[in-house]
N, C-alpha and C positions, 0 to 999 in steps of 0.2 A: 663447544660454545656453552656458556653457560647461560644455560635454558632455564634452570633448579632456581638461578635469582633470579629471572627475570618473572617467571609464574610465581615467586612466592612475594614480589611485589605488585603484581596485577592482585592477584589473594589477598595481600594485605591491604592494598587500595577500596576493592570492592567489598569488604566485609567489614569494613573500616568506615565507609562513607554513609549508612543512614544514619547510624549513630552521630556522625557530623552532620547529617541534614538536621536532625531531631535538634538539635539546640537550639534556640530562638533567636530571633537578633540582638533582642536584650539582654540577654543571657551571655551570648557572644563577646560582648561590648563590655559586661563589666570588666575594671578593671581586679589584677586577678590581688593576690593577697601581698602585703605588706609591699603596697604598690608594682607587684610586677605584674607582667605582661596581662593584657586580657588573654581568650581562648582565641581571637580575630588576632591577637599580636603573634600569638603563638603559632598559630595556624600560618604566618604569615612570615615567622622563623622558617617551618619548614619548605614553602617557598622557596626562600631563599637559599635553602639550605640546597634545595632539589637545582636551583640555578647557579650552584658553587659546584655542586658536584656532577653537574652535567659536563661542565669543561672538562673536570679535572677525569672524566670517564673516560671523555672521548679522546682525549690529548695523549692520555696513556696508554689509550686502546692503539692510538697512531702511532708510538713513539717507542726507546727503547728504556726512558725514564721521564718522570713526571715532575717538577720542579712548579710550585706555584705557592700563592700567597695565602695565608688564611682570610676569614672578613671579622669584620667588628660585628656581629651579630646586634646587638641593640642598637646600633648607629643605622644598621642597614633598615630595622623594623622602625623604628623612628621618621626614618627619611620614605619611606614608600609610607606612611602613613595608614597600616594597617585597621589599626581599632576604627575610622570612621569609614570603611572600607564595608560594600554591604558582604555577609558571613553567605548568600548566596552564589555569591559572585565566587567569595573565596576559595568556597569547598568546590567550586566547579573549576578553576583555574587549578588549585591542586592535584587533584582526582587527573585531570587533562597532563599536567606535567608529568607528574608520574606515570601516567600510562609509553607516555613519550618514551622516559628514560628504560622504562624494561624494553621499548623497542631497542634500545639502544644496548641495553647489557646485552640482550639475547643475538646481539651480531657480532660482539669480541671474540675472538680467538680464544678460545682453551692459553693457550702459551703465552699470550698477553695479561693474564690472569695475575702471572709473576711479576710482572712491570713494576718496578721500584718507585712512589713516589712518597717524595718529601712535600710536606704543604706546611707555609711558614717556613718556622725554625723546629719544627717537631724531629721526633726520628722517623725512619724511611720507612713503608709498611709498605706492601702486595697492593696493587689494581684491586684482586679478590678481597685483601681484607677491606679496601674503601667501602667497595659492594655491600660487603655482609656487614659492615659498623655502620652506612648508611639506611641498611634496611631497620638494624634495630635503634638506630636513632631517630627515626620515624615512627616505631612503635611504643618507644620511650617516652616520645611528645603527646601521642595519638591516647596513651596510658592516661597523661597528666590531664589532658583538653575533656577526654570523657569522664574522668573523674573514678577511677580506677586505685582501691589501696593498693596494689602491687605496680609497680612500675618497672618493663623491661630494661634492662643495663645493659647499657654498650659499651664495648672497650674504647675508643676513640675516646670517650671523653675526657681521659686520662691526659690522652694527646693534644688534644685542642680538634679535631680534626671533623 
């Protein structure tokens, strides 16, 4: 079972989260540059992102392949109306899903790991790499929101995925 992603999203959740207390609400709410997202829109990508890739975890944890759709991303932050969303609330609803889904890595099978899934029209990648491209596309966000010059790179983004 893979244990190694599920402790190193609980790790990156909890070493991750004063630094998201520490931001203000004002601060949260601006929006961010050349009109994108604020850090509560962003915050609220990842959300969503943690509730795309929860299906698509557990579906392929069940199954022999994994076939599903990608999401509009801005459509999706848009419509749950994150920016007027208080940034307490958010960082507590995050910090909670995520802790969720390392329950959930940490009880897939080893050999489910290999589970082919396609999402969209992309090419077909590993259960494990969804895992390990969703762990650093959290860290990639979590880079941007605290204001970080280095910013983690995930292969998925290539993909769409």
């Amino acid at each position: 079972m893979p244990q190694h992603l599920a402790q190193a999203l609980r790790r990156l959740v909890e070493s991750e989260l004063a630094g998201l207390q520490a931001i203000s609400e004002e601060a949260a709410g601006r929006p961010g540059q050349n009109g994108g997202w604020s850090r509560k829109e962003e915050l609220g990508h990842l959300i969503d992102s943690a509730a795309n890739n929860h299906q698509r975890f557990v579906r392929a944890a069940l199954a022999s392949e994994f076939r599903g759709p990608g999401y509009a991303q801005d459509e999706w932050v848009k419509l749950h109306g994150y920016r007027e969303a208080r940034w307490a609330t958010l960082t507590g609803f995050w910090r909670q899903y995520n802790l969720l889904l390392a329950r959930v890595i940490e009880r897939i099978a080893d050999e489910q790991l290999a589970t082919p899934c396609v999402i969209g029209d992309s090419q077909a990648v590993t259960l494990g790499f969804l895992i390990e491209d969703y762990l650093l596309h959290v860290q990639h966000h979590l880079d941007h929101i605290l204001g970080r010059e280095r910013m983690t790179e995930y292969p998925g983004a290539a993909l769409g995925v």
